[in-house]
Backbone atoms as SQL, in Angstrom:
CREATE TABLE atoms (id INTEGER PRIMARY KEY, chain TEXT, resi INTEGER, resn TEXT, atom TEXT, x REAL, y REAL, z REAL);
INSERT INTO atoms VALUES
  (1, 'A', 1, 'UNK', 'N', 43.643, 29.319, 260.477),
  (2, 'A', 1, 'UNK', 'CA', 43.792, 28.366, 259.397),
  (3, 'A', 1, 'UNK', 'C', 42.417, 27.836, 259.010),
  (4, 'A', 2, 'UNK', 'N', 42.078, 27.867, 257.716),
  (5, 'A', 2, 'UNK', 'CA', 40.639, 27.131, 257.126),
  (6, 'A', 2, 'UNK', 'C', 40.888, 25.593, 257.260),
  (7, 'A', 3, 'UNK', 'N', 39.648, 25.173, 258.105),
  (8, 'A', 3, 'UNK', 'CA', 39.874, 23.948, 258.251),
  (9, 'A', 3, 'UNK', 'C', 38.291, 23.313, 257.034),
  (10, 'A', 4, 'UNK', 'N', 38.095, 22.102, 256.536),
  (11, 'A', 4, 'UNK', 'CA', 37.298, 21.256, 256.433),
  (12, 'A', 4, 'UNK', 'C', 36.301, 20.854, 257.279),
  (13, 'A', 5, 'UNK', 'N', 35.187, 20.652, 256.771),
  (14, 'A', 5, 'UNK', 'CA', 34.041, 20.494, 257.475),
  (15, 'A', 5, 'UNK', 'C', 33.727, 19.076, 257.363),
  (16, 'A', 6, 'UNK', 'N', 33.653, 18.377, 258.615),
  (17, 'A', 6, 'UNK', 'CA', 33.581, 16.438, 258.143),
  (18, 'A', 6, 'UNK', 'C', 32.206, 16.075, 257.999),
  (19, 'A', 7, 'UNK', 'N', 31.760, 15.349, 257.194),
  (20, 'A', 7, 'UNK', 'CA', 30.767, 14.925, 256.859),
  (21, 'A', 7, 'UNK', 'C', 30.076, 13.151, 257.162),
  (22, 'A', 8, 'UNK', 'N', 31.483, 12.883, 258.490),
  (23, 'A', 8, 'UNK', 'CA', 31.156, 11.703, 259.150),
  (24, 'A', 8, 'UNK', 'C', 29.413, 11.372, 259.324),
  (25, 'A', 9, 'UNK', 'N', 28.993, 12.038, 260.282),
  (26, 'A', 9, 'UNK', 'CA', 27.623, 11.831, 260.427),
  (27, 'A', 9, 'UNK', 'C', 26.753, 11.711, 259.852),
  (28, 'A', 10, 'UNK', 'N', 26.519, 12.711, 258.596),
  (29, 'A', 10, 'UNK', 'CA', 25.715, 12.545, 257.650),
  (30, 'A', 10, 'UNK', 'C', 26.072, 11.046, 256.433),
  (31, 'A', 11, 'UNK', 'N', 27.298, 10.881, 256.844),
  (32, 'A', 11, 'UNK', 'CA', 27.797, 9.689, 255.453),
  (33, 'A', 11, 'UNK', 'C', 27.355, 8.802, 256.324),
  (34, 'A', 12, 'UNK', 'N', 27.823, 8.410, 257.950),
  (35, 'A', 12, 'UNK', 'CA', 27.232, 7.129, 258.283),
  (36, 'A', 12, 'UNK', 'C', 26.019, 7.304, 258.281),
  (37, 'A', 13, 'UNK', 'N', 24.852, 8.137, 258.217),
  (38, 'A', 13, 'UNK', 'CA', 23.062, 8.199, 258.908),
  (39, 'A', 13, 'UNK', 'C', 22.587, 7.021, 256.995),
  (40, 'A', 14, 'UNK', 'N', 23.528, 8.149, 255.866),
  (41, 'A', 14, 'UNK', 'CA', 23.487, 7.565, 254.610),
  (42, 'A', 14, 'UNK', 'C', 23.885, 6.002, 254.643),
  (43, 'A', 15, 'UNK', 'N', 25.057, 5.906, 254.516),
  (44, 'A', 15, 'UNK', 'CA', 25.336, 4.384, 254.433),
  (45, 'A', 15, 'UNK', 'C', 24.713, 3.191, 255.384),
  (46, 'A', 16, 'UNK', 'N', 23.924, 3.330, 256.366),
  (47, 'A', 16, 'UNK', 'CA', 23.170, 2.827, 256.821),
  (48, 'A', 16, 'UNK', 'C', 21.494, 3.061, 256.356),
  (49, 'A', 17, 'UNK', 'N', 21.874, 3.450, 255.270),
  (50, 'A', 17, 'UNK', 'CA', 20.426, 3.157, 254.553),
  (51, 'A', 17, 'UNK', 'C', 19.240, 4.551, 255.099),
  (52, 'A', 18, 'UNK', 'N', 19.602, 5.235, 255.919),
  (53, 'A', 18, 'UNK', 'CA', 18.705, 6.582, 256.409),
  (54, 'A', 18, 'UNK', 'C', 17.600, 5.724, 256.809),
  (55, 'A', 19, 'UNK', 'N', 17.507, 4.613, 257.727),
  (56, 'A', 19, 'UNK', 'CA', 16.124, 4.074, 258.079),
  (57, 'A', 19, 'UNK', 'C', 15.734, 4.381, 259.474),
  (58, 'A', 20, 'UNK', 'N', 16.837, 5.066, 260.148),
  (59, 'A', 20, 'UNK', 'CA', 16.071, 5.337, 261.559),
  (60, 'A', 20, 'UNK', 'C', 17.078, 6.968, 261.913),
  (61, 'A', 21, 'UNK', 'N', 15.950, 7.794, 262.319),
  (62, 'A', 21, 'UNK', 'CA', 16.560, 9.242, 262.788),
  (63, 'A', 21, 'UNK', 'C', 17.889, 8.784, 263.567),
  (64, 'A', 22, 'UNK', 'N', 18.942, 9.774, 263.434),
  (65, 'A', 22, 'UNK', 'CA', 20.239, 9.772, 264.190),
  (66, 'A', 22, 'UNK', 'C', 19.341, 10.036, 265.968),
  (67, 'A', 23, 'UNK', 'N', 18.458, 10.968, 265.905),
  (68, 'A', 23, 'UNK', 'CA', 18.111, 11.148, 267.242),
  (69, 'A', 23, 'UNK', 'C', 17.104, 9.970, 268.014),
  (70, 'A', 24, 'UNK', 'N', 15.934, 9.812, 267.415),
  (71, 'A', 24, 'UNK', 'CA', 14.762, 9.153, 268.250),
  (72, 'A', 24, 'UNK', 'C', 15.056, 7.888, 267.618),
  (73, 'A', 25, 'UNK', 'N', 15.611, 6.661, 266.553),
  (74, 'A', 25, 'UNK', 'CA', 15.205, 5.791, 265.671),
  (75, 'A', 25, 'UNK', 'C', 14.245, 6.030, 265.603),
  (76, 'A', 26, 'UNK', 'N', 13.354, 6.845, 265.028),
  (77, 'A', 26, 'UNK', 'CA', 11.660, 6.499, 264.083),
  (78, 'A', 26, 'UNK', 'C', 12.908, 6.306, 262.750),
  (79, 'A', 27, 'UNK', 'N', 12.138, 6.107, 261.652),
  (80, 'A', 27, 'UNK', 'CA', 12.024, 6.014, 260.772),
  (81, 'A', 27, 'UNK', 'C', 12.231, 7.305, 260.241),
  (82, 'A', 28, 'UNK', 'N', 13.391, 7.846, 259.025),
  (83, 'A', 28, 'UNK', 'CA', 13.425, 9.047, 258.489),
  (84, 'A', 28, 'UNK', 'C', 12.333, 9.611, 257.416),
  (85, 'A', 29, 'UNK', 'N', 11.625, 10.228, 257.102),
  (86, 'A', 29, 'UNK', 'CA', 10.874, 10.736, 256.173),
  (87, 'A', 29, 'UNK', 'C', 11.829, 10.940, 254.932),
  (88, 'A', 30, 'UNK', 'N', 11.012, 11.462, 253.844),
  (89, 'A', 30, 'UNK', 'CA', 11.777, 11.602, 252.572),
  (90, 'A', 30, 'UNK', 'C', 12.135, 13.076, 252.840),
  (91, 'A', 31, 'UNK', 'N', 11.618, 13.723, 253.278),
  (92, 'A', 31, 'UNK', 'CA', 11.730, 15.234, 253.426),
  (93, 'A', 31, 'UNK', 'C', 13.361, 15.179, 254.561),
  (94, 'A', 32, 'UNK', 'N', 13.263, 14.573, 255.292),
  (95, 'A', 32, 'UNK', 'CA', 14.497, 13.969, 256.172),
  (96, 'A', 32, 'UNK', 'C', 15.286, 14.009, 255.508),
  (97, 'A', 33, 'UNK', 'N', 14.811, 13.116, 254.788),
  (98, 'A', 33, 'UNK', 'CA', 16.502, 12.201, 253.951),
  (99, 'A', 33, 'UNK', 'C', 16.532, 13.250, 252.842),
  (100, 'A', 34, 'UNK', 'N', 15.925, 14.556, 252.128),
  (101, 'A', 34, 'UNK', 'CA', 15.978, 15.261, 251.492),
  (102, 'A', 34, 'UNK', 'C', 17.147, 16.533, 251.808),
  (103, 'A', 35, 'UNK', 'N', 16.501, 16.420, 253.544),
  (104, 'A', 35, 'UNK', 'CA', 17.325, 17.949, 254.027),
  (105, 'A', 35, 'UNK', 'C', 18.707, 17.004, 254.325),
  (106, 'A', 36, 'UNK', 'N', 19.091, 15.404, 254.404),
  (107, 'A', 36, 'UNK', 'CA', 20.332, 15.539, 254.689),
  (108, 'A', 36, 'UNK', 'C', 21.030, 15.582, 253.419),
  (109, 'A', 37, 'UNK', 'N', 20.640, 14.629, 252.711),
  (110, 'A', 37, 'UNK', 'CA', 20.916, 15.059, 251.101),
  (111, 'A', 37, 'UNK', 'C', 21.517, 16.606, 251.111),
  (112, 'A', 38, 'UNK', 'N', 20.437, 17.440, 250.816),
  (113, 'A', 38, 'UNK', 'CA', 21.194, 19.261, 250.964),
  (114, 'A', 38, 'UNK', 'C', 22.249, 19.402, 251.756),
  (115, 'A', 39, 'UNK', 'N', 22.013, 19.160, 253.251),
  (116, 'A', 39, 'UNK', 'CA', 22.979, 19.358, 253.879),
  (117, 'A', 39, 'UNK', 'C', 24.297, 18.888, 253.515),
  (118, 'A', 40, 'UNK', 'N', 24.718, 17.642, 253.071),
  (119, 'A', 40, 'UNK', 'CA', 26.112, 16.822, 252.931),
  (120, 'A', 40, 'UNK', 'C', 26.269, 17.608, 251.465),
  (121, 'A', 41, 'UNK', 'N', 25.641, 18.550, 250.540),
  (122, 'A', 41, 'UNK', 'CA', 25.686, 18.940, 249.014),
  (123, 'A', 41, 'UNK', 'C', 26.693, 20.472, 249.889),
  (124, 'A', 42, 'UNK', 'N', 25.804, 21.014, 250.566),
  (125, 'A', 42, 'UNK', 'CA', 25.937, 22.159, 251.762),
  (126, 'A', 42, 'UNK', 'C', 27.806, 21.948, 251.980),
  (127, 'A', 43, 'UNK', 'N', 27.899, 21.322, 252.625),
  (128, 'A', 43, 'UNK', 'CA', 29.259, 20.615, 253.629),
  (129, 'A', 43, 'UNK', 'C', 30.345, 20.172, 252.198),
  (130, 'A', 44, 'UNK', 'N', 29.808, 19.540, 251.428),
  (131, 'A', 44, 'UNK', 'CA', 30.809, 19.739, 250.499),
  (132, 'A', 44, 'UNK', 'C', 31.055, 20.487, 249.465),
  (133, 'A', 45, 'UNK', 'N', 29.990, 21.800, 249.032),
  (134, 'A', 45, 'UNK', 'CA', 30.312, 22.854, 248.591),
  (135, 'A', 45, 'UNK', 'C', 31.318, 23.960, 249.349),
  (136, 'A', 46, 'UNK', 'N', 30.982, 23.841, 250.804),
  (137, 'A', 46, 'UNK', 'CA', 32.040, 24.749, 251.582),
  (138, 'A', 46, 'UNK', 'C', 33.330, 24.065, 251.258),
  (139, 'A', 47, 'UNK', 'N', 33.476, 23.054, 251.481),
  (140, 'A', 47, 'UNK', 'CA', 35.226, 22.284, 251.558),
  (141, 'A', 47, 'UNK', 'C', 35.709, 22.603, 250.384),
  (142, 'A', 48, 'UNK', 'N', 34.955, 22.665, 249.054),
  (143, 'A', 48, 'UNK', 'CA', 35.462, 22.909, 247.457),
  (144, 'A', 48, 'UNK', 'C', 35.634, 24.732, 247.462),
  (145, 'A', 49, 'UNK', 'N', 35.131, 25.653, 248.131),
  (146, 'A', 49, 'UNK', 'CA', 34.950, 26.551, 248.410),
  (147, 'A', 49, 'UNK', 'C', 36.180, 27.516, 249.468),
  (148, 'A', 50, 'UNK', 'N', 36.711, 26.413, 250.266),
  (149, 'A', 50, 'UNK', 'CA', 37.726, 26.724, 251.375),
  (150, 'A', 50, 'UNK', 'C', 38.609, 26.597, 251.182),
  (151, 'A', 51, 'UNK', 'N', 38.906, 25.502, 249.590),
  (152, 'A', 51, 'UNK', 'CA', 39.791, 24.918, 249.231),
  (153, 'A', 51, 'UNK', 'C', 40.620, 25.965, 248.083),
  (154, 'A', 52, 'UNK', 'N', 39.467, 26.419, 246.981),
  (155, 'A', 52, 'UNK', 'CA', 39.543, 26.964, 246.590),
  (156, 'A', 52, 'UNK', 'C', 40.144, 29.246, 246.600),
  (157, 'A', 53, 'UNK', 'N', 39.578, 29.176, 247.833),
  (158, 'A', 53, 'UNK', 'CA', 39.675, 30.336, 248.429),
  (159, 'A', 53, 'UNK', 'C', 41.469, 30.170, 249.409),
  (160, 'A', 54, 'UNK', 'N', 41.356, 29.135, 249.702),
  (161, 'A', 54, 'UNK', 'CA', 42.927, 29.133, 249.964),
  (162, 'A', 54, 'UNK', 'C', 44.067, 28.938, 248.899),
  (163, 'A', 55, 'UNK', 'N', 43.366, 28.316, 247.871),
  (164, 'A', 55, 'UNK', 'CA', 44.786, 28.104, 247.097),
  (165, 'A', 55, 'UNK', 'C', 44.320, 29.690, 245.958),
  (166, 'A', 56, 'UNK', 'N', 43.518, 30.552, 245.803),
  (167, 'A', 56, 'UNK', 'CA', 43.688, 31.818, 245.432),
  (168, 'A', 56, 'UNK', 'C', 44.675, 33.300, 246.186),
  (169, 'A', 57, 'UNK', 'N', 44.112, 32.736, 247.509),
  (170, 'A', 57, 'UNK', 'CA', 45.304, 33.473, 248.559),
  (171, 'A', 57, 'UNK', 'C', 46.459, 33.106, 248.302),
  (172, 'A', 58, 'UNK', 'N', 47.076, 31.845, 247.882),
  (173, 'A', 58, 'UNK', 'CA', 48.192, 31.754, 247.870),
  (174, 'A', 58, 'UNK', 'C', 49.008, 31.972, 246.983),
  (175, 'A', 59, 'UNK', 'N', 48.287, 31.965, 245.955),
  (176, 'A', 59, 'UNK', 'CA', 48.378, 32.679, 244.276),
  (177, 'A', 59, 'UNK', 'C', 48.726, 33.731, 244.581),
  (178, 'A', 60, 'UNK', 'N', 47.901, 34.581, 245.307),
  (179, 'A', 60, 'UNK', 'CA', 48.694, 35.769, 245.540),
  (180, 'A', 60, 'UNK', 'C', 48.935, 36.463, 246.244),
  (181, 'A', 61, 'UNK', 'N', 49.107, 35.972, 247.332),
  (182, 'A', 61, 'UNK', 'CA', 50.625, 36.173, 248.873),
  (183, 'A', 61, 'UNK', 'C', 52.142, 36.100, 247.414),
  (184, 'A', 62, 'UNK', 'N', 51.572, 34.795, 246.920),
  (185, 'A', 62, 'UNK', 'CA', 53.208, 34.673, 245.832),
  (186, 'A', 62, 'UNK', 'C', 52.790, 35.212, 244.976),
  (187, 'A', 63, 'UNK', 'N', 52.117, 36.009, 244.115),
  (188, 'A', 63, 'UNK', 'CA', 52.338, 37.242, 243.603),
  (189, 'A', 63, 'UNK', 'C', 53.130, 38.573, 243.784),
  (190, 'A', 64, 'UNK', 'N', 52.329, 38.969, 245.111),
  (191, 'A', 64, 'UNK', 'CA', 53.228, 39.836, 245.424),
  (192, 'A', 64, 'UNK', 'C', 54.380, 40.003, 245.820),
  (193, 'A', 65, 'UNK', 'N', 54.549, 39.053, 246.900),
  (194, 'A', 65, 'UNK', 'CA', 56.427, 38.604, 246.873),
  (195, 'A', 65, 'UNK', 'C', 56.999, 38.225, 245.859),
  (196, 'A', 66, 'UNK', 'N', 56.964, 37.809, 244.865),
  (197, 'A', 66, 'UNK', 'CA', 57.701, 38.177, 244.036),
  (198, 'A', 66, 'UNK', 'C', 57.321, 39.174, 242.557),
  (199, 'A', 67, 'UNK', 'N', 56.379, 40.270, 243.148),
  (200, 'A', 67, 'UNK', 'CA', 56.070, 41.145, 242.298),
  (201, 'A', 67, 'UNK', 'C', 57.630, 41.972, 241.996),
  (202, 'A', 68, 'UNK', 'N', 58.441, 42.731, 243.179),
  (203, 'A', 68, 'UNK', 'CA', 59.224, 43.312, 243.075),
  (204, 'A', 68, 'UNK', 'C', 58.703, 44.754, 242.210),
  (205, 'A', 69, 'UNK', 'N', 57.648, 45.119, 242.461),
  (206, 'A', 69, 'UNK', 'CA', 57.192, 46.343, 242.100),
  (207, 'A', 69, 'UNK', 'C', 56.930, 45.892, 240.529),
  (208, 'A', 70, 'UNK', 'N', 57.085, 45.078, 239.857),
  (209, 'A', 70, 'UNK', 'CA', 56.583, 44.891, 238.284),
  (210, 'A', 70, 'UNK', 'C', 55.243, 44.405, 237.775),
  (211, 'A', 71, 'UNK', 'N', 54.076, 43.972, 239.245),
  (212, 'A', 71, 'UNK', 'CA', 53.487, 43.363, 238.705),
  (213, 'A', 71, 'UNK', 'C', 52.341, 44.155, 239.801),
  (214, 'A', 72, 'UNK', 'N', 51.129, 44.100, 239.567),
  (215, 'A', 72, 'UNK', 'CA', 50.355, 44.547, 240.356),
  (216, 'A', 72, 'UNK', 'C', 49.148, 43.535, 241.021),
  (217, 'A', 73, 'UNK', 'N', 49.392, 42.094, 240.488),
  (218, 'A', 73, 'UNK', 'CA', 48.638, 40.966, 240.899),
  (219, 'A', 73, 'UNK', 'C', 47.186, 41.199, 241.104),
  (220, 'A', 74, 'UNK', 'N', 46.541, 42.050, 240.039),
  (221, 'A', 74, 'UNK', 'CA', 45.294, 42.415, 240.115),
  (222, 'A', 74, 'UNK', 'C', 44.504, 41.412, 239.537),
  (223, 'A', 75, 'UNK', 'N', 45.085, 39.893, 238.402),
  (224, 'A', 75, 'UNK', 'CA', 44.701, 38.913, 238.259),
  (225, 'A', 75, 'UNK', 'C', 44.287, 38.134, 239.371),
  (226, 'A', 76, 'UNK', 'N', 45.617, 38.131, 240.147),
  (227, 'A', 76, 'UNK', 'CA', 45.479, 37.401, 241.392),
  (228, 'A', 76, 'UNK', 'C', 44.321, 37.870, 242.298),
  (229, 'A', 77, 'UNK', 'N', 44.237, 38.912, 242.566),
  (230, 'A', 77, 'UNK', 'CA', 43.235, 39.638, 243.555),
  (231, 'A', 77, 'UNK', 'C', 42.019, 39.383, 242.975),
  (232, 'A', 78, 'UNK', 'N', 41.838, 39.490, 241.781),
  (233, 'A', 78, 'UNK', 'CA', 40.723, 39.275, 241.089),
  (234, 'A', 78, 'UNK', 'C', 40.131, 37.488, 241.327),
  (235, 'A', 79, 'UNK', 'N', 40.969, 36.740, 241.217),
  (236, 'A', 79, 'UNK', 'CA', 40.448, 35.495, 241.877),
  (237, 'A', 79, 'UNK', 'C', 40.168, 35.613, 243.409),
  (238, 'A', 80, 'UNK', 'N', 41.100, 35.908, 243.841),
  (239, 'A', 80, 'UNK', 'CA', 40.451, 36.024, 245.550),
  (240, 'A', 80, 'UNK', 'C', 39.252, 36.307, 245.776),
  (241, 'A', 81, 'UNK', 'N', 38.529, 37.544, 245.210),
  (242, 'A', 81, 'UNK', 'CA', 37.407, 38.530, 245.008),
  (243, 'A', 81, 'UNK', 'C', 36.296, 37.378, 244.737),
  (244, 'A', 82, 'UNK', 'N', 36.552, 36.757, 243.904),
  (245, 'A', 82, 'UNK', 'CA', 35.656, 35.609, 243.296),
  (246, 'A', 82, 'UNK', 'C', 35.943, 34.339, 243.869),
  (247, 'A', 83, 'UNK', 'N', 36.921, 33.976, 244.734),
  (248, 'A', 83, 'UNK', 'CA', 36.819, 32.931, 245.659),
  (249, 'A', 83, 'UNK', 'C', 36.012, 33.165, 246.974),
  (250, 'A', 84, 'UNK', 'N', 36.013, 34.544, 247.349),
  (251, 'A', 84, 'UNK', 'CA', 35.579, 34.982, 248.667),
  (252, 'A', 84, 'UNK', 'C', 33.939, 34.774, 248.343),
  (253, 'A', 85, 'UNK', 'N', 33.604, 35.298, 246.947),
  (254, 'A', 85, 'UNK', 'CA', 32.303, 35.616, 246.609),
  (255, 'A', 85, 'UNK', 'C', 31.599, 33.840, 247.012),
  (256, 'A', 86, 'UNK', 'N', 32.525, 33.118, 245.888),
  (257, 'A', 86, 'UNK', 'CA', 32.097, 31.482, 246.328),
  (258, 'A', 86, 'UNK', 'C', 31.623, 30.785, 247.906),
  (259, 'A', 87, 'UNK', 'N', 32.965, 31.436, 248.522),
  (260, 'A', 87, 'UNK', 'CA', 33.099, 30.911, 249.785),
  (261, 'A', 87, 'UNK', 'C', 31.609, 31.640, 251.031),
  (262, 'A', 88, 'UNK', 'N', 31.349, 32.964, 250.688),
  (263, 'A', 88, 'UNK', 'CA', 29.983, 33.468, 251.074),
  (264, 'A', 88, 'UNK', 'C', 29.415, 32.823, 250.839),
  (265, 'A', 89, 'UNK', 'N', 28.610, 32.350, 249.097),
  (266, 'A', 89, 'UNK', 'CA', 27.483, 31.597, 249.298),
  (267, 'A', 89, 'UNK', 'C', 27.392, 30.851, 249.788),
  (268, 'A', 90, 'UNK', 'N', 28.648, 29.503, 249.842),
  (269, 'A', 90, 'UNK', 'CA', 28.819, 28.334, 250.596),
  (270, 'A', 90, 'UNK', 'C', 28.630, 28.528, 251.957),
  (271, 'A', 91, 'UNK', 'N', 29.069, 28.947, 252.436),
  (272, 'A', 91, 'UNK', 'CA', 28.535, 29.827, 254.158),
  (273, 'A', 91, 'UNK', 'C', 27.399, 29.618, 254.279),
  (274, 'A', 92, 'UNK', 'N', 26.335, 30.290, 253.353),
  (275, 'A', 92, 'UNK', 'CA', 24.965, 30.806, 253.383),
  (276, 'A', 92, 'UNK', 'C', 24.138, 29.247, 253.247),
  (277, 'A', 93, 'UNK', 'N', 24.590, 28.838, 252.159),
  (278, 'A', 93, 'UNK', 'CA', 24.186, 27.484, 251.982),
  (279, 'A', 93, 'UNK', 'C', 24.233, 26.251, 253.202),
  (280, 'A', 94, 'UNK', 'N', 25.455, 26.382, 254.160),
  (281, 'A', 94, 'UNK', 'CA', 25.706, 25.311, 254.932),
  (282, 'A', 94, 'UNK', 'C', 24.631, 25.588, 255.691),
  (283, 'A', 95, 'UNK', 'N', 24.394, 27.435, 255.831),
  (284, 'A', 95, 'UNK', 'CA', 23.643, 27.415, 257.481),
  (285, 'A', 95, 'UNK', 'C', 22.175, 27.893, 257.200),
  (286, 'A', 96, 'UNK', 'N', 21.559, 27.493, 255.660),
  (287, 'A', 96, 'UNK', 'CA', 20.460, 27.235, 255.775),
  (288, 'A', 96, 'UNK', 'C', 19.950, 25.794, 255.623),
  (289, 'A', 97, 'UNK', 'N', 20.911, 24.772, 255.152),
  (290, 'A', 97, 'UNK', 'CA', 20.544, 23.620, 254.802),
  (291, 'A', 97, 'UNK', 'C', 21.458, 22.432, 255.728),
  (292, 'A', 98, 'UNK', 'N', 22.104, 22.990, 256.964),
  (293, 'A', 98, 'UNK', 'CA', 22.705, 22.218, 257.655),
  (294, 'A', 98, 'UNK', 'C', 22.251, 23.116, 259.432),
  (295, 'A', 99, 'UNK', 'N', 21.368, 23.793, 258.908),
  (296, 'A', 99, 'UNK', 'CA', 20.902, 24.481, 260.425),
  (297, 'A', 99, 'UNK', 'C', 21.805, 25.181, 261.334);
């Protein structure tokens, strides 16, 4: 089952103003607060991405059950194709900008 990726950590490091590293408290740099920025953009492109890629599967799982041989759900497949494509980059994106 595709689950969601939580973005607890990065929203509290944010809503506390990004003034001290989650690890050492120094003080975050802008480059810091840049890569978490990406990262939480990262984390919620996958969830719009997982979301998306599941409700295309389901489009057409129910395509074909009720194709009854009349329909060939190549619309449907054709979104999948292009949800999967989404859901790659989002992948690529989390695990260069969320490490």
């Amino acid at each position: 089952m595709l689950r969601r990726m939580a973005v607890a950590s990065l929203s509290a490091a944010i809503a506390l103003g990004a003034t001290q590293s989650i690890a050492g408290g120094q003080p975050l740099t802008f480059k810091q607060l840049a890569d978490v920025s990406d990262c939480e953009a990262a984390i919620s492109e996958y969830n719009t991405a997982v979301e998306d890629l599941s409700t295309a599967l389901s489009a057409y799982t129910t395509c074909i059950s009720d194709s009854q041989g009349h329909d060939d759900c190549s619309t449907e497949f054709s979104s999948v194709q292009s949800a999967q494509s989404d859901f790659e980059t989002a992948v690529s994106s989390y695990q260069s900008d969320c490490g």
